[in-house]
N, C-alpha and C positions, 0 to 999 in steps of 0.2 A: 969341568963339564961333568953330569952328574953321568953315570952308566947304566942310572936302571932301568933305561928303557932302550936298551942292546938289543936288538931283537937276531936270535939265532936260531938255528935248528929249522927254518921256516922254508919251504918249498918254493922254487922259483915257478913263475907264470908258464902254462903249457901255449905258447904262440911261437910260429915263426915254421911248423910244422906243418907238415902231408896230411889230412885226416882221409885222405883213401889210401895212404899205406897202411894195408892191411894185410897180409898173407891170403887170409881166407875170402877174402870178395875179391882180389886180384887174380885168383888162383880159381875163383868162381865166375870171373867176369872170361876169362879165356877160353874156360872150359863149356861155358853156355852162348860163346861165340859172338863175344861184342871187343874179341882182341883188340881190330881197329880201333876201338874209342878207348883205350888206353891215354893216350895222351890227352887227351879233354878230360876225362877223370883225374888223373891226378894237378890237369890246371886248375880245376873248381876244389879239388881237395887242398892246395896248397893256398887258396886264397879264403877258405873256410879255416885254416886254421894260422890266418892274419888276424894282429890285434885289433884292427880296424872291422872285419867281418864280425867278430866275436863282439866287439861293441856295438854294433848295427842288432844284431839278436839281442844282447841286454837293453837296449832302448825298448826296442818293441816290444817285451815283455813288461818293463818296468814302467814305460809309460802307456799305458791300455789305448785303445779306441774310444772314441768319446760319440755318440747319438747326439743329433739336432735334428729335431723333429721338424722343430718351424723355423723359419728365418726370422731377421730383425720386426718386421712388419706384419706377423701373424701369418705367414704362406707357408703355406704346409710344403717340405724340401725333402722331409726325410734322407738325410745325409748323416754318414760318417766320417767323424775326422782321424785321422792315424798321423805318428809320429813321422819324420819324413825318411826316418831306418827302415819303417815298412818297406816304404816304396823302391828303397835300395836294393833290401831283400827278394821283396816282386821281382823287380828288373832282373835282379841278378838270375834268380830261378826261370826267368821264363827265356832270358839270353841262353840259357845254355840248356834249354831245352826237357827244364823238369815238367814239364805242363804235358800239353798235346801234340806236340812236336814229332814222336817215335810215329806217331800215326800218318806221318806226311812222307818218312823215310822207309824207303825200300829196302836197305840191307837188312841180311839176316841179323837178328842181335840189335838193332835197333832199341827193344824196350828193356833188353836186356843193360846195354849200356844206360839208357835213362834210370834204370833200377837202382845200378851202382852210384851213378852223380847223387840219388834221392837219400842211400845211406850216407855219401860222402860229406854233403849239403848239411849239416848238423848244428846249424847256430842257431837256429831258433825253428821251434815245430809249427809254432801259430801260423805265420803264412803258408805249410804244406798243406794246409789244409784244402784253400783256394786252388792251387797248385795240381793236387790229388783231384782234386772233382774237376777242373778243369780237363784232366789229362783222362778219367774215367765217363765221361761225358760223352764223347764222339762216337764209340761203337755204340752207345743205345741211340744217338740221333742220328745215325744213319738207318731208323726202323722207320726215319720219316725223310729219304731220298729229296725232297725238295727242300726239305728244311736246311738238311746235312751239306747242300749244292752251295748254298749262301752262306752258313755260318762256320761250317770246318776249315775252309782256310784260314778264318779270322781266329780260330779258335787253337789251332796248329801254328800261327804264327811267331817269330821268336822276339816280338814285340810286345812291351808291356807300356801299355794307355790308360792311366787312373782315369776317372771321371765318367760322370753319368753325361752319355751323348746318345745315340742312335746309334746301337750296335754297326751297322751296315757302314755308317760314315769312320768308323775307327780303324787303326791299324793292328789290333790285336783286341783277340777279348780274355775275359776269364767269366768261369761257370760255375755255379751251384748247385743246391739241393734242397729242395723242400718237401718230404716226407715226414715228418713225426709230428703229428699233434696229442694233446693234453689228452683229451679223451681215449687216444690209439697206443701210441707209444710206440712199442716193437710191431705191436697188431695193427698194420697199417688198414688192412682191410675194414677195421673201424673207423676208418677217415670220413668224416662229414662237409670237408670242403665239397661244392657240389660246384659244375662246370655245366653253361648252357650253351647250344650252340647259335652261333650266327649267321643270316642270311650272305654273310660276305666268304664263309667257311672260318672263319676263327670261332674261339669259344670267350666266355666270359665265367671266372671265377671268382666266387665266394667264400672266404671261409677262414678260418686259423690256425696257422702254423704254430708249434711249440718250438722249434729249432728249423734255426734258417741261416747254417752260417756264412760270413761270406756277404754280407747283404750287399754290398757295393758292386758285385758282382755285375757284367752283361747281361747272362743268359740265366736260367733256373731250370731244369725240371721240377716236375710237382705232380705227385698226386690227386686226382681229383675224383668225385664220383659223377656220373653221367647217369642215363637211363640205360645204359649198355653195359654198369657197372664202373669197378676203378679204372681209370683212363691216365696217361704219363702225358703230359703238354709242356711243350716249351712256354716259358714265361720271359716274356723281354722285362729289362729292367726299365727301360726307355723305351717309346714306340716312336715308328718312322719319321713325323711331324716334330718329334723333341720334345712333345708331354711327358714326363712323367707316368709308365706304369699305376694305375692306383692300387701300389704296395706297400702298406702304411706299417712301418717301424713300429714296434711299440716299447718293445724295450732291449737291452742287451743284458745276455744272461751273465750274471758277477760266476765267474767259473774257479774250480781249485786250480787248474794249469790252463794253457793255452791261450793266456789270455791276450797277444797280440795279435789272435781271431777274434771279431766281430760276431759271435753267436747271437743272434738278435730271436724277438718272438715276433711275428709278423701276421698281420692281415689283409689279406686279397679284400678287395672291395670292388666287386665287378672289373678282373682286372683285364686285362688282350692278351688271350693266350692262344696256343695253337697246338692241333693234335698230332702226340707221335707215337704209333705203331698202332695196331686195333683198338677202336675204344670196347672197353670190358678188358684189354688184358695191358694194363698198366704195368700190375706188379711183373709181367714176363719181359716187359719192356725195360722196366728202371732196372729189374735186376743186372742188365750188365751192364750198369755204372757201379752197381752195389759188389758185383764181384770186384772188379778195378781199386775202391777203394778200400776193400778189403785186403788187396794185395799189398797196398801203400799201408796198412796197418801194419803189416807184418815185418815189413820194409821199413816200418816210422820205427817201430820197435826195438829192431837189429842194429837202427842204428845209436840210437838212445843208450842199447847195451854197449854197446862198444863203444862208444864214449863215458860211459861212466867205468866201463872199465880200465880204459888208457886213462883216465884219472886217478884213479885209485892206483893203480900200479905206477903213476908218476909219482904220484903223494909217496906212496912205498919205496920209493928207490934215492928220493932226497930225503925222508923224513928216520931221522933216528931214535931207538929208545934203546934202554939197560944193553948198551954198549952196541948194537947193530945195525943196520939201515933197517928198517921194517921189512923191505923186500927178501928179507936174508933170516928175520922171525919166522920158524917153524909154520907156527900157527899160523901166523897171516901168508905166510906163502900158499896153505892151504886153502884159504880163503881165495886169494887173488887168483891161482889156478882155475879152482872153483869157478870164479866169474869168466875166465877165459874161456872154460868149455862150452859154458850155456850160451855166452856172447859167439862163437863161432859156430857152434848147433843152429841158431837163430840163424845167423847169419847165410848159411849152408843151404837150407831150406828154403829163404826166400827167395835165394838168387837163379835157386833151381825151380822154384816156383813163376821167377820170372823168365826166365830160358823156356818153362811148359808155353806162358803166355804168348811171348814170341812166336815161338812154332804154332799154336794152336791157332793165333789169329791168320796168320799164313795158312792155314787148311788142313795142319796134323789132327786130325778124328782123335788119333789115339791120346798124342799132347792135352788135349783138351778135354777127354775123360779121365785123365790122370788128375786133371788141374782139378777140376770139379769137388773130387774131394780131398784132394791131400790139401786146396786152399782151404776150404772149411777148417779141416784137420788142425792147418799150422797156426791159423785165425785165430782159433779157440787154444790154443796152449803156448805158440809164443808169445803173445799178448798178454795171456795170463800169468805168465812168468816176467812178467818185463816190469813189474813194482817191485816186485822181491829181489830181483837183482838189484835193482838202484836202489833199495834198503839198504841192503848192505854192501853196496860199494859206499851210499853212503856213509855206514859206519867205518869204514877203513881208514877215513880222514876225520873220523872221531867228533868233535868238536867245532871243528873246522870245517869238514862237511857237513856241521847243517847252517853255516854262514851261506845266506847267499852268495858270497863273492866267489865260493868258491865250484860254485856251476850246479852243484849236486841239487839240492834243490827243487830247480827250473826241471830236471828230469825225474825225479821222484814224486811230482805236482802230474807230469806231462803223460807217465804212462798207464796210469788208469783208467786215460780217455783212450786209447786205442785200442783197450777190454772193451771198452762198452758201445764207441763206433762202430755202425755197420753189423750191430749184432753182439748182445752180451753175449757171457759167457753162455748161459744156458740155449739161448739163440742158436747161437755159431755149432753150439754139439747136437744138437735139436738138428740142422739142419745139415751137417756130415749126415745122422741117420738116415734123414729126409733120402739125400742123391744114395745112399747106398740101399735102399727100396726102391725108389724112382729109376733110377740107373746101375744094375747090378755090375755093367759094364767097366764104371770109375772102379767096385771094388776091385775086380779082376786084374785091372792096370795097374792099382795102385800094389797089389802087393808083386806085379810083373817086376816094376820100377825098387821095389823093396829086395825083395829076391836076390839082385842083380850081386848082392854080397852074400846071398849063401855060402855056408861053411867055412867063410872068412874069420868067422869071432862064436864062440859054440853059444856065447850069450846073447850074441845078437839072434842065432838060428831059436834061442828056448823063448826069448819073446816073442819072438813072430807066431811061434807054434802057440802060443799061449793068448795072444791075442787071436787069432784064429778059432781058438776052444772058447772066447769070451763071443765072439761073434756068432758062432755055430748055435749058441742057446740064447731063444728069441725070448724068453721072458723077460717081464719089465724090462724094458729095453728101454723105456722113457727116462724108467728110477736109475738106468745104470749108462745113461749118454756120457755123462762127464771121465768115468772110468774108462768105458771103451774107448774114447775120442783120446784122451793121454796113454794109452797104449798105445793106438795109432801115430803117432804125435810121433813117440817117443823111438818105433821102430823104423819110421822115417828117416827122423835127422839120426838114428845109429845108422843104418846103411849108407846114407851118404857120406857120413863121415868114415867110416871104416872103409868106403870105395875111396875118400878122395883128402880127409885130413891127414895128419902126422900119425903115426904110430902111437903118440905120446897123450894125442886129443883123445884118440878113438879111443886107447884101452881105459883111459879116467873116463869118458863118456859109456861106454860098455858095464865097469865096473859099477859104478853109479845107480847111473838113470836104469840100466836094463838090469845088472843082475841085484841091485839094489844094497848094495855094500855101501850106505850110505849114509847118515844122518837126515833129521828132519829139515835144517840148516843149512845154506849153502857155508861151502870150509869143513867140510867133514868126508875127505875124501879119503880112501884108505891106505895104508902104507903099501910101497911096494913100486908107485907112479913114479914117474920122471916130470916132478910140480916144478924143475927147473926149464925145462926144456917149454912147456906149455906157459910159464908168466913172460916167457922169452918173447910168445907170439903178441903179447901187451906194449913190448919197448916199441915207443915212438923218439927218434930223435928231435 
């Protein structure tokens, strides 16, 4: 029998494994009060990192959604088909309650735990999406109390029902979003869908959408303009009778990742809509679905990190070169650390961001001007850090990681969208400056909440001082959003981490990012760290 195709050296499959064991969201899910869901999280974690889960996510990537405009006999259907791992996925996510479920549940820690399940849940990003708007949907439609009466329980429900029916007749729905058209973009306020009203009180809508994703969807908000200006409406996808909506598919957008979402371009054609919160203040109304998926950005992000990191330090700890496991190479030790920090920084942030959410929907004033801008804050910089890390965890598997097979990839395709959802980059720091004019109040929190590690780390006390001196001087303030908004960013997740990580995170995190002992590169940390103690927090059994 011939040998040369022995294959050795080669890395055994990462399944059979916890993907909510994590120090750092366990340690963040306790401390932001969603202890009791401990066990739910690590039962969705342990069936996320099943071979059979992880295959459900490679289907629905690999085999896209397909558009059928018309049926056999020329009937216009506008329908999507999806592979039947979608729907497994769906189920699974909305069983345990990633959707709008926290919004039906009275304990404290409620969306806190749904936060942790959404990092947990990590086999495939394309259906969070649905998922995400689904669950950011509710607190802007209840700005229309009769609307909210009939469709929040179905919308809170832990049932998932594919198929275009009449909302009302279902046992569950899921919700979207239709804001961006060709001509607007970010600048919704240029939106030319125009919305007329009806003698019955519904409206009817005209107009076209650039990104609609999700089309299969139940419910929609949407943008529209009125004579009272932009106006937010529910759009059924199905109306009470079983017509069809006239919400004409036009096409689905060919995307670099996420492509087991449906992003469709769509056109309203006089459709049945119905008004939610004042017409003329739309944008005040959609914005808190906008905040909501903003949170799941940051949340899609954390998690995306931390699994391309327990990758790469798996690949590291099976794979050997000039005589060592790779985990035990100098250099890549520095590297893998490296990812550990940024991956638990992320992670830190959001959880705390979701602990704000929690309390602030309960009636914390304070919660809720904290959240204001340190979401902004962590929008724009963990998001924007979440390609660069899956670069190079990519490159840690060298070769290997850019085979599909081996997962990297699917999240280096995936994190560019969750820059540019809900607000690029320039967006997202544009509008941290925006609530810290508008609301001088979020400033004062946010650095009350920063604070809270004074004179713990002399590096963390000279950033803070330092972003303080950047904010004090109001010039160009437009040209210098991005600077200031990463100083905030960055004085954030150091304080959290230095109140609540390891010793070993905080001072690599300290050394780094704030006093800047660092390279342009992530793997460029400086001598003197404990990079064993911090790849430690990477072992997954």
């Amino acid at each position: 029998m011939s040998t040369t195709h022995e294959v050795t050296n080669q890395v055994p499959p990462l399944v059979g494994h916890d993907t909510a064991h994590d120090p750092a969201l366990l340690a963040a899910v306790e401390r932001e009060g969603a202890g009791w869901a401990l066990d739910e999280i690590h039962a969705l974690g342990r069936l996320a990192g099943t071979e059979e889960a992880q295959e459900w996510g490679r289907l629905a990537e690999r085999v896209p959604p397909v558009l059928r405009t018309h049926d056999r006999y020329g009937h216009r259907i506008d329908a999507v088909d999806y592979v039947p791992a979608y729907h497994q996925l769906m189920t699974t996510a909305v069983e345990h309650g990633l959707h709008g479920a926290p919004w039906a549940d009275d304990r404290p820690g409620a969306h806190v735990a749904r936060a942790a399940k959404f990092l947990a849940w990590n086999v495939d990003a394309g259906h969070g999406c649905p998922i995400s708007m689904t669950y950011a949907v509710v607190p802007a439609l209840r700005a229309a109390p009769d609307l909210a009466a009939t469709y929040e329980p179905l919308l809170t429900s832990r049932t998932y029902e594919p198929g275009l029916r009449p909302p009302t007749g279902k046992a569950g729905l899921i919700a979207g979003m239709s804001m961006t058209e060709k001509q607007g973009g970010s600048d919704v306020r240029a939106n030319t869908t125009r919305a007329v009203p009806q003698p019955d009180g519904s409206w009817r809508l005209t107009g076209h959408k650039w990104f609609t994703s999700a089309p299969m969807s139940d419910l929609f908000l949407a943008l529209a303009q009125t004579e009272g200006g932009l106006s937010c409406f529910l759009v059924p996808r199905v109306l009470p009778d079983g017509a069809l909506n006239p919400m004409r598919l036009m096409r689905l957008k060919d995307k670099l990742g996420n492509r087991s979402n449906a992003s469709s371009e769509i056109e309203y054609d006089d459709a049945a809509a119905w008004l939610v919160g004042e017409e003329g203040r739309g944008v005040r109304t959609i914005v808190e679905m906008v905040n909501m998926t903003r949170l799941d950005c940051t949340l899609g992000t954390a998690s995306g990190m931390r699994l391309a990191t327990v990758l790469a330090t798996h690949h590291a700890r099976h794979r050997s070169a000039f005589g060592k496991h790779l985990v035990d190479q100098p250099a890549m030790k520095n590297v893998l650390a490296d990812l550990v920090v940024e991956s638990e920084a992320a992670t830190t942030v959001a959880m705390r961001l979701a602990g704000a959410t929690d309390r602030a929907v309960r009636g914390d004033l304070e919660e809720a001007s904290f959240r204001r801008l340190a979401l902004a804050v962590s929008k724009y910089w963990v998001c924007k850090r979440g390609p660069v890390h899956a670069g190079e965890a990519m490159e840690c598997l060298g070769g290997n990681g850019y085979v599909e097979e081996s997962g990297l990839p699917r999240i280096y395709r995936e994190l560019p969208l969750l820059s540019i959802w809900e607000g690029s980059g320039n967006v997202a720091a544009l509008d941290a400056l925006r609530a810290m004019g508008r609301e001088p109040e979020s400033v004062e929190r946010f650095f009350t909440e920063v604070e809270l590690a004074a004179g713990a780390d002399h590096r963390l006390d000279d950033a803070i001082a330092l972003v303080k001196k950047e904010l004090s001087d109001g010039a160009e303030l437009e040209l210098r959003a991005r600077r200031i908004v990463e100083q905030l960013a960055l004085v954030l997740q150091g304080s959290l981490l230095v109140q609540h990580a390891p010793h070993a995170v905080a001072d690599a995190f300290c050394a780094s990012r704030l006093a800047r002992d660092w390279g342009g590169a992530l793997g460029t940390l400086p001598p003197g760290l404990d990079l064993d103690a911090i790849v430690e927090r990477a072992h997954v059994d």
